[in-house]
N, C-alpha and C positions, 0 to 999 in steps of 0.2 A: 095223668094221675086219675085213679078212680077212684068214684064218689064213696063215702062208707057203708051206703046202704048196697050198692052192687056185693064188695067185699065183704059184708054180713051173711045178703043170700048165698055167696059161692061155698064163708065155713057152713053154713047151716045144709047147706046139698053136700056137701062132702061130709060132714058128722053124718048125715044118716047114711052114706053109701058105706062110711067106715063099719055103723053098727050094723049092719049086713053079711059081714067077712069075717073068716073066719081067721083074721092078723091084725097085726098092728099097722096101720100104710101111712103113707105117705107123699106126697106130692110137690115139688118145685116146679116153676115158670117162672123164666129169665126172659124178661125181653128191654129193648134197650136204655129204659128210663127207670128200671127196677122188677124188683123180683117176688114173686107169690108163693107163700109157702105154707102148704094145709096140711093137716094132719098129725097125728102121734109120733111118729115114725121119721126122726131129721136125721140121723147119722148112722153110719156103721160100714163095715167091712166094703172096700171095691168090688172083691170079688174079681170077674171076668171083661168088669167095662172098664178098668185098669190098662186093657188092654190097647186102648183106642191110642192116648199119647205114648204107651210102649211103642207100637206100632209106629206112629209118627215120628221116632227119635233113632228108630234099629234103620227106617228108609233115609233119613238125613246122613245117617253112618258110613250106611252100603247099600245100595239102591240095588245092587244087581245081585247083592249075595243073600239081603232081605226079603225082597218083593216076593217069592214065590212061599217063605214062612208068612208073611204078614198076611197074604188071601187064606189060610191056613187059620191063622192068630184070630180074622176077624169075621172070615163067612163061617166058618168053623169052631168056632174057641177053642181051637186046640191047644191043648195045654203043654201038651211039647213042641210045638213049634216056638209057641212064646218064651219056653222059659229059654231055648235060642238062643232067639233074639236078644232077651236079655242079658245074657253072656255075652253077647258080642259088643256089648256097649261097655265093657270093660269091668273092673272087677263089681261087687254090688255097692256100694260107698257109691262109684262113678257111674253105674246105671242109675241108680235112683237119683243120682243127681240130673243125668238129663232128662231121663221121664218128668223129673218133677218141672226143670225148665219147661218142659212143652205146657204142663199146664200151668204154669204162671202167665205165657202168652196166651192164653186161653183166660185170663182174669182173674183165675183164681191163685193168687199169690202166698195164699193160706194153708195149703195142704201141706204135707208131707210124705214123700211117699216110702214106704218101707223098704228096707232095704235088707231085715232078720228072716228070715225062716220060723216064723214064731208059731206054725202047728205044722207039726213032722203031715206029711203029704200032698201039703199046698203051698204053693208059690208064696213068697215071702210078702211082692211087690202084688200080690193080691188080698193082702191085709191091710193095705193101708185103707187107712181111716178117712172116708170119703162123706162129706154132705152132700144132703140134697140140694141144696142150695147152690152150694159149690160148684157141684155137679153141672146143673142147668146153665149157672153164667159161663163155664168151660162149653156149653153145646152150642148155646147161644153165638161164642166168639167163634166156634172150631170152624166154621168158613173163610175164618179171615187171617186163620193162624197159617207161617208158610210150609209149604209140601204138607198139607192135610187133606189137598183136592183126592190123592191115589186112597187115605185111608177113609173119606168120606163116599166116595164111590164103593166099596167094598163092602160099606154099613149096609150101603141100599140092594146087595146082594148075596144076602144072608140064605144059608141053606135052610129048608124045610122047617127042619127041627127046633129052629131059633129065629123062627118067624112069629112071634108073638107079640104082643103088644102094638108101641107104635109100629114095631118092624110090621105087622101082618095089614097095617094101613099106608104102605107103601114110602114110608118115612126114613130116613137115614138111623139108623139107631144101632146101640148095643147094649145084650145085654148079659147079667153077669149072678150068680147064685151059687150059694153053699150050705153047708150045718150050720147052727147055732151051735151054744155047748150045754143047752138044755132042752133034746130033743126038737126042739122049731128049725125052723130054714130061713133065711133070706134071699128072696128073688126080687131083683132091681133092673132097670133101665134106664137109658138115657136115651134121647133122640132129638135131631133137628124138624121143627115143625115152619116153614114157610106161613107167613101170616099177611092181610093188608098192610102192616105195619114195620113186615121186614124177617128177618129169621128169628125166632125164638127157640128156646132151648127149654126143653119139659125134662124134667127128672124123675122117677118113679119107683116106690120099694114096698115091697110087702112081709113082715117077719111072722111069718107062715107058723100056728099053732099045730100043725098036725107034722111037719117037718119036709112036705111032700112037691117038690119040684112043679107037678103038673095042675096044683093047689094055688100056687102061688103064677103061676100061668094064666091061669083064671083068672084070679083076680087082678094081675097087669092087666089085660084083656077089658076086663070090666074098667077101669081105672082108664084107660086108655079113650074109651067109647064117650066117659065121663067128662075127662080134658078136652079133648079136639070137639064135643059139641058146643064146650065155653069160650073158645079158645076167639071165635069171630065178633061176640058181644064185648073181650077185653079190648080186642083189637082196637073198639071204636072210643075207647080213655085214655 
């Protein structure tokens, strides 16, 4: 457990990297006695890191008819290969219900995952309403959840374009970004961070005032450089 004056300096370093950017962020750490959670910025849309226990639940299905959409789903976020995959888990009532299984093995028992088409040109099951919190204790467990080894090796070989964040620090991660509906963006991550004290799970979101993908890039980026230098001082409470 850590002291209160540690957990004071870490909001008082994150309030001022917050009032630096030009978003709202956010930040979760899961690790295995409890969870850290800074910033403005706790909930909203999955997005594309939805895709991680999709992926987990289409290879439990069909591993042979899967595997070549899921390196697709997740070095990629292709957005049609996933929605697939999701088809293939049976009508959408029955996808979202095993997507959501995967993440209640993952700890988080809480979610829900969508199952509507609720904005004409995005996947339905990437509106679900994801914490940060949530999130983290899901990344935290995702080594121990079963057949997640094929979709956690896959995190850690992310194409180019979606090497940012933890990914650009060689970390398992994904991540996942869309419009708001008043101009801004939200760009989010997740990833497993190896620590003295075991895997932990870092969650990470920015809801981007200018609206702009490579905006909100940046500042994961920044946000990233900011967790992993704290991440060896928690280890030691």
């Amino acid at each position: 457990m850590t002291s209160r004056p540690l957990e004071t300096a870490l909001e008082a370093s994150f309030d001022q990297l917050s009032a630096a950017v030009p978003a709202d962020v956010g930040i979760a750490i899961a690790r295995p006695d409890r969870t850290y959670s800074l910033g403005r910025w706790w909930s909203g849309v999955a997005w594309s890191t939805i895709k991680v226990p999709l992926a987990i639940a289409a290879l439990r299905s069909d591993w042979l008819r899967a595997k070549d959409l899921a390196v697709k789903a997740i070095t990629e976020s292709d957005n049609r290969a996933s929605e697939q995959l999701w088809s293939r888990l049976g009508d959408p009532g029955e996808a979202a219900r095993r997507v959501q299984g995967v993440i209640a093995e993952g700890g988080d028992t809480a979610t829900v995952v969508e199952s509507r088409r609720l904005r004409r040109g995005y996947t339905g099951f990437g509106q679900t309403q994801w914490t940060l919190q949530r999130q983290a204790r899901f990344a935290a467990e995702l080594p121990s959840i079963p057949d997640a080894a094929d979709v956690i090796d896959l995190m850690q070989r992310l194409t180019s374009g979606h090497r940012w964040g933890l990914a650009a620090k060689g970390f398992a991660a994904k991540g996942g970004w869309g419009p708001g509906m008043h101009g801004d963006s939200l760009v989010r991550q997740f990833g497993i961070v190896p620590t003295s004290s075991g895997q932990w799970g870092v969650a990470l979101a920015a809801k981007v005032h200018d609206g702009l993908l490579e905006t909100g890039v940046d500042i994961l980026n920044t946000m990233s450089e900011w967790v992993l230098t704290r991440l060896p001082g928690l280890a030691r409470y």
